[in-house]
TIVOPA-582914 format. One record per residue (C-alpha): residue in three letters; x, y, z. Coordinates in nm, 2 decimals. Layout:
BEGIN
<ALA; <X; Y; Z>>
...
end
This chain:
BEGIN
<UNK; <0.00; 0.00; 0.00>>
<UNK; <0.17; 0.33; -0.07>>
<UNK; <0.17; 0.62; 0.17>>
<UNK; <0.06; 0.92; 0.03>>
<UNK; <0.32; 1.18; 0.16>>
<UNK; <0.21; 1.56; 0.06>>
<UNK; <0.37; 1.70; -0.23>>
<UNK; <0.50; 2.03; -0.10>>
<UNK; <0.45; 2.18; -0.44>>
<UNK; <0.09; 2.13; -0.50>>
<UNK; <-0.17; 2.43; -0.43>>
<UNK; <-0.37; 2.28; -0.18>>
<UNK; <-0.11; 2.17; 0.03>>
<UNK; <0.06; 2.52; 0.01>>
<UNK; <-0.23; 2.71; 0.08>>
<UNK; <-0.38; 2.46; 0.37>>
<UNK; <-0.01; 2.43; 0.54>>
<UNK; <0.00; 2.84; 0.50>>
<UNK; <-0.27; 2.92; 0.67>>
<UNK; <-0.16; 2.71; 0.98>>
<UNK; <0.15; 2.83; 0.93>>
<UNK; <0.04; 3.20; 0.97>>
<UNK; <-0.16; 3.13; 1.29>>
<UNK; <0.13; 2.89; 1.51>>
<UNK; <0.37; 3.19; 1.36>>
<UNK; <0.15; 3.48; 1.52>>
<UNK; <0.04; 3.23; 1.81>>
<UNK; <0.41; 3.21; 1.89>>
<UNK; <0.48; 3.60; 1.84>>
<UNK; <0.19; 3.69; 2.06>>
<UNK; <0.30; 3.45; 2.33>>
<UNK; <0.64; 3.60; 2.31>>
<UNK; <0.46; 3.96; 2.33>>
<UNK; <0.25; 3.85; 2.58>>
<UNK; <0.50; 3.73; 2.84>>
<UNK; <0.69; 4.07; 2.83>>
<UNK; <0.35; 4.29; 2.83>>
<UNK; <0.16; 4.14; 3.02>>
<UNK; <0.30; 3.87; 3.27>>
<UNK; <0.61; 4.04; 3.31>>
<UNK; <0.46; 4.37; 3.46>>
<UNK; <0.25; 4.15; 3.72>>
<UNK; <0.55; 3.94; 3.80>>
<UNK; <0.71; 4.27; 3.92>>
<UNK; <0.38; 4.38; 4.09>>
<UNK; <0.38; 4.05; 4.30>>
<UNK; <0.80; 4.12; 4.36>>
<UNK; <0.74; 4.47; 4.46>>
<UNK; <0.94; 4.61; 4.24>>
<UNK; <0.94; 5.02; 4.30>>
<UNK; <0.87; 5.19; 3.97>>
<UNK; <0.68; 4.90; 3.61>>
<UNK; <0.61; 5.04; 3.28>>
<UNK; <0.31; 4.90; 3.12>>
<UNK; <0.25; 4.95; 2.75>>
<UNK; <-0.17; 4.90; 2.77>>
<UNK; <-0.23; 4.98; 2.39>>
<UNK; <0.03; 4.65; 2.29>>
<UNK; <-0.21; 4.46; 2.51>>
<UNK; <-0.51; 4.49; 2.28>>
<UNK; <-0.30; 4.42; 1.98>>
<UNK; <-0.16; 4.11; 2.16>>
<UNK; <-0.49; 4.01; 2.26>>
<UNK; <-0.60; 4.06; 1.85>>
<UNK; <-0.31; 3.87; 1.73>>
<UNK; <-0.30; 3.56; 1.95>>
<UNK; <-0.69; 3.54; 1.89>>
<UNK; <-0.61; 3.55; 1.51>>
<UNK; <-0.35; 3.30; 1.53>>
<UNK; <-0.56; 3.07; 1.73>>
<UNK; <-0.85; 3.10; 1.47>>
<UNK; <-0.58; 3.04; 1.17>>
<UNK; <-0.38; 2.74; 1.34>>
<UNK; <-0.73; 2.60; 1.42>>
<UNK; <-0.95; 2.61; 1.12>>
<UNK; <-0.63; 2.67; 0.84>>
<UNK; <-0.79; 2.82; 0.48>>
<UNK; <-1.16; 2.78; 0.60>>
<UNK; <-1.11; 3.07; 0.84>>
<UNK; <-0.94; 3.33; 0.58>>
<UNK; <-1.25; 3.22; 0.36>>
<UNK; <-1.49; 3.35; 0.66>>
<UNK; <-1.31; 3.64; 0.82>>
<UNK; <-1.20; 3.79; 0.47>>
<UNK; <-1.41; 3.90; 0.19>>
<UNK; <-1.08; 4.02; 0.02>>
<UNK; <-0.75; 4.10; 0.15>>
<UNK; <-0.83; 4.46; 0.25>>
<UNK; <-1.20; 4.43; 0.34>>
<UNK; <-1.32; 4.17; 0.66>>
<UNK; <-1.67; 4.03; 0.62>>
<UNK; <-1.93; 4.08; 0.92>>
<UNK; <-1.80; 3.75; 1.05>>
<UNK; <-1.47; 3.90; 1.08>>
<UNK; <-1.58; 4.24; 1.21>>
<UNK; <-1.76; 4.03; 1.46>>
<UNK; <-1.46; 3.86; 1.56>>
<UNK; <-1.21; 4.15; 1.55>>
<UNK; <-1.46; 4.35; 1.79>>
<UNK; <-1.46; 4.09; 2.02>>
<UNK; <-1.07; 4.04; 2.07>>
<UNK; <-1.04; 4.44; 2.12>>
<UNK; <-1.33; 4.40; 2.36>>
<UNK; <-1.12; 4.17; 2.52>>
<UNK; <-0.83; 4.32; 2.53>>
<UNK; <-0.96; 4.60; 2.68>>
<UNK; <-1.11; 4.41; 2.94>>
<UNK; <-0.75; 4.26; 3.03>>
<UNK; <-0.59; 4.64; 3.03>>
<UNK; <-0.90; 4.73; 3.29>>
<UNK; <-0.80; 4.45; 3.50>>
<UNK; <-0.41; 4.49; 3.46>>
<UNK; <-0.52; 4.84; 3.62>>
<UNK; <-0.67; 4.69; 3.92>>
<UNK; <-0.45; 4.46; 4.00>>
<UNK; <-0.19; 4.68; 4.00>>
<UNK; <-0.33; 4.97; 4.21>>
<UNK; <-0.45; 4.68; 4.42>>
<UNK; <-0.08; 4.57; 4.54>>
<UNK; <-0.08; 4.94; 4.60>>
<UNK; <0.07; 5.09; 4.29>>
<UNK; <-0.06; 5.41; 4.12>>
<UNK; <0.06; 5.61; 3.83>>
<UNK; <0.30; 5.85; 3.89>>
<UNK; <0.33; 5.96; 3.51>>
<UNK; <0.21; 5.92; 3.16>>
<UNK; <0.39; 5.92; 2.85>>
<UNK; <0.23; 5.80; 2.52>>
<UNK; <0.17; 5.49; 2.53>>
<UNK; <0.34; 5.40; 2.84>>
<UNK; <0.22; 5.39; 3.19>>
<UNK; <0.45; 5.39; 3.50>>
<UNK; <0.31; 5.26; 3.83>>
<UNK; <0.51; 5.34; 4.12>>
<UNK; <0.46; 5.21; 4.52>>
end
């Protein structure tokens, strides 16, 4: 019986293998961005560190791009199909979705916020796009 290994230069593997590809890439990235946006700033909190900087706006985009990533590594070609009418306009499926992810990275920058000025931080100064908590 022969095993019927992909060819790597046929269309449908391409496309279904890039797809994936794209998601575990931006899964990967956002996980990366994640760690020192997110976790790293309440590892300090729980440390007591004196003076964290928190970047809140990255924290929506992180929150966008590990929510597309998971969607592309999960469902591959069907999910560019759904989300994307063409490359430059979403469909209402995809404005759905993307709403959703900035809705819920917002909700992770509101509660950031607390927990921060709950171990007693508060912000001492703002500079675009970066907040510093101090003790």
């Amino acid at each position: 019986m022969p095993i019927n290994n992909p060819n790597p230069n046929d269309s449908h593997w391409r496309g279904l293998f890039s797809e994936r590809v794209s998601g575990v890439i931006l899964l990967i990235g956002s996980s990366i961005e994640g760690y020192g946006f997110i976790l790293t700033p309440l590892l300090q909190a729980t440390y007591h560190v004196q003076s964290i900087n928190c970047w809140f706006t990255f924290i929506t985009f992180i929150s966008i791009l590990f929510g597309y990533g998971l969607i592309f590594t999960i469902f591959g070609k069907r999910a560019s199909r759904a989300l994307f009418r063409s490359p430059k306009q979403p469909s209402k499926l995809g404005s759905i979705v993307l709403s959703i992810l900035v809705w819920f990275g917002i909700q992770v920058t509101f509660w950031m916020r607390s927990f921060l000025e709950e171990h007693g931080y508060s912000i001492s100064r703002q500079i675009p796009l970066v907040d510093t908590f101090t003790r």
